[in-house]
N, C-alpha and C positions, 0 to 999 in steps of 0.2 A: 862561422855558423852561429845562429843567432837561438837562442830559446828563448820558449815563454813560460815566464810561470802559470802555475795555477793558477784558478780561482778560488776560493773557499766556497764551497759550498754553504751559501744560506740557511740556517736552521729556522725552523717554526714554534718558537714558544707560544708555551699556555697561553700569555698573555693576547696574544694574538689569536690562538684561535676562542678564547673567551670575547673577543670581540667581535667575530665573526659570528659565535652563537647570540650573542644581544641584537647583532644587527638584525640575524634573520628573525629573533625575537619578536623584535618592531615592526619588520615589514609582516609577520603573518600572524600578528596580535587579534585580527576580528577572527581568523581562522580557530585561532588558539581558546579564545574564547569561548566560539561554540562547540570546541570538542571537550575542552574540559569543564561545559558547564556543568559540578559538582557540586553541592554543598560542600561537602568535605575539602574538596581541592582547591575550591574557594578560601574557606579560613586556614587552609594550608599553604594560602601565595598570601593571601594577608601578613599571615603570622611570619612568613618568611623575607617577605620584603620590607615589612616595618623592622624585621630582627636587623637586616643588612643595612636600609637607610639610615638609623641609628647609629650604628657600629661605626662604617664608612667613614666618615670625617675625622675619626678620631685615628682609625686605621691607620691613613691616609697622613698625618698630623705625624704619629707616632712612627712612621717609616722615615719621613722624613730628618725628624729630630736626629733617628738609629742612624741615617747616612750621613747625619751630619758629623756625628759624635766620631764614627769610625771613619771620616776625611780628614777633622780637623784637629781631631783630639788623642791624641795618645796616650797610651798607657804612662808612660813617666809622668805626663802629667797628673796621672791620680796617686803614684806610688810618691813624690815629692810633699804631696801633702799630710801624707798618711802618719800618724806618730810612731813611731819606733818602739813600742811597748805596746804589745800584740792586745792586751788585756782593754786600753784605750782603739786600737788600730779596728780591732772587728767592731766596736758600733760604729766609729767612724765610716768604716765602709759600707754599714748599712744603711747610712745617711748620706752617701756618699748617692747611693740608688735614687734618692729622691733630684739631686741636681743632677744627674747625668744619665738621664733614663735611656732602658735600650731594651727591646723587646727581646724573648725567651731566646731565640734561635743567636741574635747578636750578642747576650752576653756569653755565652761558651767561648768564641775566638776571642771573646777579650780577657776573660779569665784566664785560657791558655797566657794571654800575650803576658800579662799580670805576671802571673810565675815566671815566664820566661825573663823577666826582670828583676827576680828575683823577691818580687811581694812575700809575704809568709802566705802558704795557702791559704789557712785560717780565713785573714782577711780576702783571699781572690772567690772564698766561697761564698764569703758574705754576699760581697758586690754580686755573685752569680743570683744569687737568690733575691735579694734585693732591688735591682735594680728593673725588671719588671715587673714590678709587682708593686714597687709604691712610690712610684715615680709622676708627676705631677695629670700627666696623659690617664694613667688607668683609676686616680682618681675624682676627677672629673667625671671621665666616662660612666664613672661608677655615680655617682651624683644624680646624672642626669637617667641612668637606667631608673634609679629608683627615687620616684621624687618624693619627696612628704617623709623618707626616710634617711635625715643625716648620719644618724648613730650606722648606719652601715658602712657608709663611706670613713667611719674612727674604727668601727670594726676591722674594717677589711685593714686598715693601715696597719694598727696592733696587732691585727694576726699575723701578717707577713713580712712583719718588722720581728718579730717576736719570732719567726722560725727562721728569719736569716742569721740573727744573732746566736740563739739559740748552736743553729748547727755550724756559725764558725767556732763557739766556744769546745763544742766537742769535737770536732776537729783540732781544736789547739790542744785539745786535751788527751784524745784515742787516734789523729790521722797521724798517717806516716806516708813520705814523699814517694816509697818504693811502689806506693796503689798507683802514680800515675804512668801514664807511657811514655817511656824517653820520648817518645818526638814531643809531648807534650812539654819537657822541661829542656831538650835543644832550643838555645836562644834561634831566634827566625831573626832573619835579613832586614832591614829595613824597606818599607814598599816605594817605590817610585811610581815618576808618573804626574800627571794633572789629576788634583785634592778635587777639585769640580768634577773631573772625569769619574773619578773615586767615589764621591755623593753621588752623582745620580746613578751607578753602576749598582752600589751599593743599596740606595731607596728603590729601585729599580727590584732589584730580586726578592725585596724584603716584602714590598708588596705584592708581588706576583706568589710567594711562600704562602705569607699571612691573608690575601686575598682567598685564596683557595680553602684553609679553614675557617674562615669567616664564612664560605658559602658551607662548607660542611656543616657547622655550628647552627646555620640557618633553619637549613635542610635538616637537620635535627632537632631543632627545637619545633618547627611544623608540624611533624611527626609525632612527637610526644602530644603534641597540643590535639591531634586527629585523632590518631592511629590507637595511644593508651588511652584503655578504660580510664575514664574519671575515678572507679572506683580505686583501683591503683593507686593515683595520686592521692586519694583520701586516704590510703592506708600508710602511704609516706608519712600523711602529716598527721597522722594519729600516732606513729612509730616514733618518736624521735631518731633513737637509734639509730633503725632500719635506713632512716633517711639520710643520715649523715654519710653512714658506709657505703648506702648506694652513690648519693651526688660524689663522696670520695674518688668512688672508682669510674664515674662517668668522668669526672674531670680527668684521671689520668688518660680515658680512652679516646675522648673528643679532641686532647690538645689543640684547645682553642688558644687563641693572640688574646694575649693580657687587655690589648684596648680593646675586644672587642666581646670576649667572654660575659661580661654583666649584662649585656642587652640579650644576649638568648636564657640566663637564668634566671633574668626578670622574667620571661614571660611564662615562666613557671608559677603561678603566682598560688596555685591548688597547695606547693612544698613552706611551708614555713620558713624564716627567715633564716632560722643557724642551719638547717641542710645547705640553701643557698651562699653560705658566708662560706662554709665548709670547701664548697666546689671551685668559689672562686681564692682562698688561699691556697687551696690543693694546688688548682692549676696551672698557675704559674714555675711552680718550685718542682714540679714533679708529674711529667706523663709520657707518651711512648714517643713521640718526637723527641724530646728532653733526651731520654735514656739514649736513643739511639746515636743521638748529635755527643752526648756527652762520653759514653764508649767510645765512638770514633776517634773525636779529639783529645780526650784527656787520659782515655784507657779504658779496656773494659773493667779490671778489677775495680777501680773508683769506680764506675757507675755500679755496678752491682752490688757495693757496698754505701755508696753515697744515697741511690732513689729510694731503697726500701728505708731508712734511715729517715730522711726528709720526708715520707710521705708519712711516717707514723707520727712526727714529730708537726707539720702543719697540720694534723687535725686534731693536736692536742693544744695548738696557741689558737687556732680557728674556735675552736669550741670552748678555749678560755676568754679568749676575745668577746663572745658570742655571748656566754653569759654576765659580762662586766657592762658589755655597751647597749647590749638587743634586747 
């Protein structure tokens, strides 16, 4: 007697049905037109499609690079380089961010894999911090959000170099390995498989993640541009303060993609420039995706103690940043 197997049932990702919403986009764009002809909703698809067409390429750039790193690149190969004296080892790793960039969500699995190799924390939290946030992709992007404005693009570097450092040194100084979750310090198997197969599986999810708050970040920055009072925004940019601890806490809440976050800040343009610097060092080192991905894999005690940490500590290098360079 003969059987058959199954089949697997075909699942429908986002990806797919986001493309299914652009298509129908296109075909009933004169419809679309006349029902939202809006002032408002007008500079509200403006603002939001300039935010995304901007972003996009770099996005796009930066998944890529993330699927390449996690095919071809392994963790021994960053711990081989690294020096053996922790005191050297944590800037190293923070410049380690700059050649081996990896967007927010993809350094977590590699921090894990770091320890699991036996790195010193220290340094795996460097690289965590580090490596999206001043890696050659989010600096650029950040160039081009803000043109006529260099000193933002040394800003942003210095302040997110300055809270990776920063919080591996205090970790070498107050962490202890018992804050992580065993599975976190279980050495894990070696992956098999096709390293091609592995890159695009890889750039594959990372855009499909980072695509979806890109359009949030969009859709958010529209919003602010329509919806809030002008006068609001004047009162940000007459508050210093006030503004810093709001863009703080917006950046934890938006967890936007490191390449993609400076083009929806730029177009805040009513906020002064250190609110702005503020958000985008925040955001990277510290918001509700972060936490959640970082709980899951590394333990909830380290996140609980790690993000409140990191988030007091980048908006005191952002705002020392801010006043050295802005």
């Amino acid at each position: 007697m003969t059987t058959t197997e199954a089949r697997p049932r075909r699942r429908i990702t986002s990806l797919e049905v986001l493309c299914v919403v652009l298509l129908l986009a296109l075909v009933g764009q004169n419809w679309l037109a006349g029902a939202l002809d809006v002032p408002a909703l007008r500079t509200g698809a403006t603002v939001f499609v300039a935010v995304c067409m901007q972003a996009l390429p770099f996005l796009v750039l930066g998944v890529l690079v993330s699927g390449a790193i996690a095919a071809f690149v392994s963790a021994d190969a960053l711990r081989r380089v690294l020096p053996r004296n922790p005191a050297l080892a944590v800037p190293v790793a923070g410049l380690a961010g700059v050649a081996l960039p990896n967007c927010e969500c993809a350094a977590v699995p590699v921090t894990k894999r770091l320890i699991q190799q036996d790195v010193p924390a220290s340094v795996a939290v460097t690289f965590l911090l580090a490596a999206p946030a001043v890696n050659p992709i989010v600096l650029v992007a950040t160039a081009v959000a803000f043109p006529g404005e260099p000193a933002m693009v040394l800003a942003r570097f210095a302040g997110s170099m300055g809270t990776a450092i920063v919080m591996g040194f205090l970790w070498a100084r107050f962490g202890r390995l018992e804050w992580f979750a065993e599975r976190a310090m279980r050495r894990a198997p070696e992956r098999t498989g096709s390293r091609w197969a592995m890159f695009a599986e890889t750039a594959r999810q990372d855009l499909v993640d980072a695509g979806g708050f890109l359009v949030l970040g969009g859709l958010t920055a529209a919003a602010l541009n329509v919806v809030v009072p002008r006068s609001w925004l004047d009162t940000l940019g007459d508050q210093v303060v006030l503004g810093i601890m709001v863009m703080a806490v917006l950046a934890v809440l938006l967890a936007l993609c490191s390449e993609a976050d400076a083009f929806v800040v730029a177009s805040l343009s009513a906020i002064p420039l250190l609110p702005r610097l503020v958000f985008l060092v925040v955001g990277p080192a510290v918001d509700v995706k972060l936490i959640s991905l970082q709980a899951g894999t590394l333990g909830r005690r380290f996140a609980m103690r790690f993000a409140p940490l990191t988030f007091v500590v980048a908006i005191g290098c952002a705002v020392l940043a801010g006043v050295v360079f802005l």
